[in-house]
C-alpha positions as CSV (number, residue, x, y, z in Angstrom):
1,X,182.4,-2.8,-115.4
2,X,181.4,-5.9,-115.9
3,X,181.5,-6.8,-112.1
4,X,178.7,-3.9,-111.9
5,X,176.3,-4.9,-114.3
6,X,176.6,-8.5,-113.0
7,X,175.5,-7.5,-109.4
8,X,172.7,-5.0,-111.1
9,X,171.4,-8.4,-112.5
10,X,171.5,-10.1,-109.2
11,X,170.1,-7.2,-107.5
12,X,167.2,-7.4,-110.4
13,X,166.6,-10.9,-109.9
14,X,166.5,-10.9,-106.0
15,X,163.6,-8.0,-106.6
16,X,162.1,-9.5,-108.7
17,X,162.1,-13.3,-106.5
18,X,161.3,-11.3,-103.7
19,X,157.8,-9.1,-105.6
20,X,156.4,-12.8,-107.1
21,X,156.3,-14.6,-103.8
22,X,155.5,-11.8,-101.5
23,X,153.6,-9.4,-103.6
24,X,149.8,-10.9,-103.0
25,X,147.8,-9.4,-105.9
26,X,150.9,-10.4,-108.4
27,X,151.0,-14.0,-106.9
28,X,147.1,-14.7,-107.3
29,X,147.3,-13.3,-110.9
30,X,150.4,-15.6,-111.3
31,X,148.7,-19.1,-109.6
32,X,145.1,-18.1,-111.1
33,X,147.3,-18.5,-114.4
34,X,149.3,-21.4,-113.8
35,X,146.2,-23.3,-112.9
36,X,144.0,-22.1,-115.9
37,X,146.8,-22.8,-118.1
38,X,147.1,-26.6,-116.1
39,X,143.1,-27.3,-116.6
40,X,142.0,-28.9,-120.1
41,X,139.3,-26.5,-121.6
42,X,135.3,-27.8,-121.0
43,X,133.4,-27.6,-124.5
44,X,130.4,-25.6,-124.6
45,X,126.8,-27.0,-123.6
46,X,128.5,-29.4,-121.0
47,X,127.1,-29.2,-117.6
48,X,130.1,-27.5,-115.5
49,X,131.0,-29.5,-111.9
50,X,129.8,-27.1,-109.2
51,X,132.7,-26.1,-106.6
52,X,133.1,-28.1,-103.5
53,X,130.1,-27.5,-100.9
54,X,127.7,-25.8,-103.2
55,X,124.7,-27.9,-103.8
56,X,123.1,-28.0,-107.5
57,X,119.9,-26.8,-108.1
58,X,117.0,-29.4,-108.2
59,X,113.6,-27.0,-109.5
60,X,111.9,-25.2,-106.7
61,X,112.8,-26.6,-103.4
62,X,109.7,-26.8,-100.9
63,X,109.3,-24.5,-98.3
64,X,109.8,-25.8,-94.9
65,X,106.5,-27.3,-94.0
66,X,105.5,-27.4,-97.2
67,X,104.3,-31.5,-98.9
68,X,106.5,-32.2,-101.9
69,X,103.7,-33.6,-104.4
70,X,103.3,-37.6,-104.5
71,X,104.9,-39.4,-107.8
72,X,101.2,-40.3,-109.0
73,X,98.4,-37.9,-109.6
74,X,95.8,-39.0,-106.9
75,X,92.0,-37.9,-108.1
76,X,90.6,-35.4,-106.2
77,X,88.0,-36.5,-103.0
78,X,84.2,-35.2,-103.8
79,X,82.8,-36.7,-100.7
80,X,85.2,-36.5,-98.1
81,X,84.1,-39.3,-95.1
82,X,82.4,-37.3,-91.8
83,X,83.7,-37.2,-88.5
84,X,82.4,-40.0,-86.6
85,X,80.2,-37.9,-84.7
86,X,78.8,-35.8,-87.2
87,X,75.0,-36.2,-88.3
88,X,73.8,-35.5,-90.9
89,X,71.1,-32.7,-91.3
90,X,67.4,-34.2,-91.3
91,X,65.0,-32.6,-93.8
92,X,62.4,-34.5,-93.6
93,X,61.5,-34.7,-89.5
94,X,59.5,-37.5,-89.0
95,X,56.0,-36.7,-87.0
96,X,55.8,-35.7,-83.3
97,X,56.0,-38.6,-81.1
98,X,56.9,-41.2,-84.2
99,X,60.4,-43.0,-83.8
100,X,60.6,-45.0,-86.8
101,X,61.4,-49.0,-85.6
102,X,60.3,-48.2,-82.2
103,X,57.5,-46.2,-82.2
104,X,57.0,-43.9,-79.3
105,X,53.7,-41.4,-77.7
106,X,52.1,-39.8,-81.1
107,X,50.6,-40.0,-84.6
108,X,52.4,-41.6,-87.4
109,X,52.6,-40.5,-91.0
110,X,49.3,-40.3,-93.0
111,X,48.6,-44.2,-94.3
112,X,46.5,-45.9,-96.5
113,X,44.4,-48.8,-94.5
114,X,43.5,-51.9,-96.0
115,X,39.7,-52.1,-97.7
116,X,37.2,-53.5,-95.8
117,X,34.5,-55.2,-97.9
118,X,31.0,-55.8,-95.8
119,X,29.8,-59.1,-96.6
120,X,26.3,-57.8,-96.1
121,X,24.4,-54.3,-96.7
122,X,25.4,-51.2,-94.0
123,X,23.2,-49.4,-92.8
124,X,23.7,-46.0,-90.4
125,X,20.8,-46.8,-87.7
126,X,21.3,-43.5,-86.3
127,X,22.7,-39.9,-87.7
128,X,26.0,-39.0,-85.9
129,X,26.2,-35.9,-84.1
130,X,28.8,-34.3,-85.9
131,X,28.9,-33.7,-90.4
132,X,31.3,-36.1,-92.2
133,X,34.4,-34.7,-92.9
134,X,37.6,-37.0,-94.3
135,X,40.9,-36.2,-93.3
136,X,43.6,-39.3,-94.1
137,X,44.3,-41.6,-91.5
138,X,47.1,-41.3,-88.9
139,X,47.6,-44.6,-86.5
140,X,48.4,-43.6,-83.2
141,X,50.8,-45.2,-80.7
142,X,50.5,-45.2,-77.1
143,X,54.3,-45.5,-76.5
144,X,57.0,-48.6,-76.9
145,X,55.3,-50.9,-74.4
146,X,52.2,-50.8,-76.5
147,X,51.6,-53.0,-79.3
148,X,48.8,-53.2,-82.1
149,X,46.3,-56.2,-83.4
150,X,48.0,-59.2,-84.0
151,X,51.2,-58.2,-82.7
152,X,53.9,-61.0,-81.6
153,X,56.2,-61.1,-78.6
154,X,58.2,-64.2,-77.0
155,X,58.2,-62.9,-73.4
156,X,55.7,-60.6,-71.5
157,X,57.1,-58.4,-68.6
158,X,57.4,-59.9,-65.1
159,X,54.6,-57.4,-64.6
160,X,51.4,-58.9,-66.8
161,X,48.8,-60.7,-65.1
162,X,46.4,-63.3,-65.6
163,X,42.6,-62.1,-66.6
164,X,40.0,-65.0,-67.1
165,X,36.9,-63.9,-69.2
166,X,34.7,-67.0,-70.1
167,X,36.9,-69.4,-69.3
168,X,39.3,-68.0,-71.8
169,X,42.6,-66.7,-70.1
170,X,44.7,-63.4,-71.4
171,X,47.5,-61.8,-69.9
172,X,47.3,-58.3,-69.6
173,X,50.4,-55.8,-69.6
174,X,49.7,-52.0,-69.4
175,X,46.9,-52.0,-71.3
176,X,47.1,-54.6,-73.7
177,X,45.7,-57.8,-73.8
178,X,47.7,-61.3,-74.9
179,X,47.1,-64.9,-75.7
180,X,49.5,-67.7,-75.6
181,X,51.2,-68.8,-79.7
182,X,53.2,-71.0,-81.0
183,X,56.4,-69.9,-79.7
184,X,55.2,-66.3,-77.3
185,X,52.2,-64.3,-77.3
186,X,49.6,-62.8,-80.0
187,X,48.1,-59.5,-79.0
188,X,44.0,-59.8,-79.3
189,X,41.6,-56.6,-78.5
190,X,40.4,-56.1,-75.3
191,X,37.8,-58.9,-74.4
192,X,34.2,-57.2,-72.9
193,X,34.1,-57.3,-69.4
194,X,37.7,-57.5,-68.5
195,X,38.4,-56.0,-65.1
196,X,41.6,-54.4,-64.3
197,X,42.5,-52.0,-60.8
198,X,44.7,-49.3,-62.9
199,X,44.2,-47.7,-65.8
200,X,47.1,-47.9,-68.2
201,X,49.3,-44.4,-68.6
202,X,48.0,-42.4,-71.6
203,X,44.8,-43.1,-71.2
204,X,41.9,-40.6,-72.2
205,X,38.8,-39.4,-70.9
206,X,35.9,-39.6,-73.4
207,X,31.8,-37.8,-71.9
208,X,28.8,-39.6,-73.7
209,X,25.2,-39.0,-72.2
210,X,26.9,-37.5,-69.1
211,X,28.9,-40.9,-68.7
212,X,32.6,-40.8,-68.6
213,X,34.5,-43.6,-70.3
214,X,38.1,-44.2,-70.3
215,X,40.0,-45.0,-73.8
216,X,43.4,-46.5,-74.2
217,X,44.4,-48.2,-77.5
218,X,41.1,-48.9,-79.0
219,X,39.7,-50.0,-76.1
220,X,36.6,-48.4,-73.8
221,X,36.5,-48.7,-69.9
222,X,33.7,-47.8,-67.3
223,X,34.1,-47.2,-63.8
224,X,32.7,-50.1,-61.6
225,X,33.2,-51.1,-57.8
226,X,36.5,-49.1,-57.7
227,X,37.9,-51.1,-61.0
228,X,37.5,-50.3,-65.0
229,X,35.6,-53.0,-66.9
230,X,36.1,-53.4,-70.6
231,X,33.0,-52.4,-72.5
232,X,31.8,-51.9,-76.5
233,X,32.6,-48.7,-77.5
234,X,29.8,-46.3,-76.9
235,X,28.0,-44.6,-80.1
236,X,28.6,-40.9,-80.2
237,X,32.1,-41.3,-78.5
238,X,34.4,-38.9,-80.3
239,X,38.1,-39.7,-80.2
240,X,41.5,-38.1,-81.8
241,X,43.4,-41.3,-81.9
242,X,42.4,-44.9,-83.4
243,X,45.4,-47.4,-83.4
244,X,47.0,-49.2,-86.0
245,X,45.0,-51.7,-87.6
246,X,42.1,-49.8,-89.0
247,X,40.5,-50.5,-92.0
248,X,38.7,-48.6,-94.7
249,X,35.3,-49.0,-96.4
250,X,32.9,-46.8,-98.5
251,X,29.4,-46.7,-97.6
252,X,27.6,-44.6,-99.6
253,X,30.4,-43.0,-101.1
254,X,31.8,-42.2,-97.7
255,X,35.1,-43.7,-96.3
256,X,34.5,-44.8,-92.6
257,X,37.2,-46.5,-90.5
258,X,36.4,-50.2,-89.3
259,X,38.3,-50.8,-85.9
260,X,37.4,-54.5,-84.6
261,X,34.0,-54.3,-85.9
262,X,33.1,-50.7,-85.0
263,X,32.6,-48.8,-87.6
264,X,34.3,-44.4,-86.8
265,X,33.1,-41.7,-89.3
266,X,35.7,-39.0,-89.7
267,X,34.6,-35.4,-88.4
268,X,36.3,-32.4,-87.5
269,X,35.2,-31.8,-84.1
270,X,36.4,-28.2,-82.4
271,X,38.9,-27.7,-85.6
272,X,40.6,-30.9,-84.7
273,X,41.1,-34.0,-87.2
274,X,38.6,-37.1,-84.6
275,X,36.6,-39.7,-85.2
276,X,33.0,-40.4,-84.0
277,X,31.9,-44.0,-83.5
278,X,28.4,-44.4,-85.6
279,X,26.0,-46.9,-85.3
280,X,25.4,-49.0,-88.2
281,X,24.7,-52.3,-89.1
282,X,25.5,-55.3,-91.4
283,X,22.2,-56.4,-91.9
């Protein structure tokens, strides 16, 4: 009897061998266990070690393509620098013609002119054709190669020539006139009786008395002998465009323009801003 109830146990014991190591959800509960049991126990509110290949979490991870923000706050840009080729928008267009530092065809802005102050009494000899009407002055430019009173240059084109008038000599470059300075070349106004072949580019046609006289920066030619001869400026001529250099004095509580000793009354002649050349006197 005893025989039997030995090899029951031995049976018992082989089962029971054989159900631990083969038996799979008995063996993990058994090693999940052991291993719980083997581990010392973590104390609450400690940060746990994650498992092998998991990575912690670091806050909010950027999206691919997505700037992580810099360490320092940078301010942000109000005036953020334009492309190299952009212009900026112009609201104030300057005047038809005007290039500002290298002035071109066309009036410039309104101006004040310098006062003129007759040493002597004015007098208006004879009554201009047209009724006085001011209007502010506007120097006018006959393009970059022209160049007002008293302007100086250190070299004159290859294309200015020689002009003798009473045994004083100018050079003469598309219709202005030079003298030698200290250094270049002074522009003077046109001497009277000056002679040149062509008239300079720009020039204008101005009728008096059923005469035609040609104008170019200030200056008045005739036709003579197939040539243009400077001449004074013609009373009654009515021009649109007096040059830089003008200068302002009241007569009888009118403002006239004086342009090298000519005196130009301001008009409005066919609803356009011109100037009439009057004749009066210093006397």
């Amino acid at each position: 009897m005893r025989k039997l109830y030995s090899k029951l146990l031995a049976v018992f014991f082989l089962l029971a061998t054989f159900i631990m190591v083969f038996d799979p959800v008995y063996a993990g509960f058994y090693r999940s266990s052991v291993i719980a049991a083997e581990m010392p126990s973590v104390p609450s509110g400690t940060n746990q070690r994650p498992a092998q290949g998991q990575r912690p979490p670091q806050g909010q991870r950027p999206s691919p393509g997505q700037r992580p923000p810099s360490q320092g706050h940078r301010p942000p840009v109000n005036n953020p620098r334009p492309p190299a080729n952009h212009r900026p928008p112009s609201h104030h267009k300057p005047t038809h013609g005007y290039r500002p530092g290298k002035p071109g065809f066309g009036h410039r802005p309104p101006v004040r002119p310098p006062i003129y102050r007759p040493s002597r009494p004015v007098f208006i000899r004879r009554r201009p054709f047209y009724s006085y009407r001011y209007h502010p002055y506007r120097p006018y430019y006959w393009g970059p190669t022209w160049h007002p009173l008293g302007f100086f240059i250190a070299a004159l084109a290859t294309t200015a020539v020689i002009i003798a008038i009473n045994n004083q000599e100018y050079h003469y470059d598309n219709g202005v006139y030079y003298v030698p300075a200290s250094g270049g070349y002074n522009v003077v106004p046109a001497p009277i009786g000056a002679t040149i072949t062509v008239l300079p580019s720009g020039y204008s046609t101005i009728p008096v008395s059923g005469v035609n006289y040609y104008y170019y920066g200030g200056a008045y030619y005739t036709q003579t002998n197939g040539a243009y001869q400077v001449v004074a400026p013609p009373i009654g001529a009515v021009v649109t465009k007096l040059p830089d250099g003008a200068q302002e004095a009241t007569i009888d509580g009118n403002k006239y323009l004086v342009y090298n000793g000519t005196y130009y009354q301001p008009v409005n002649a066919n609803g356009q801003d011109a100037y009439e050349v009057v004749d009066m006197e210093e006397q």
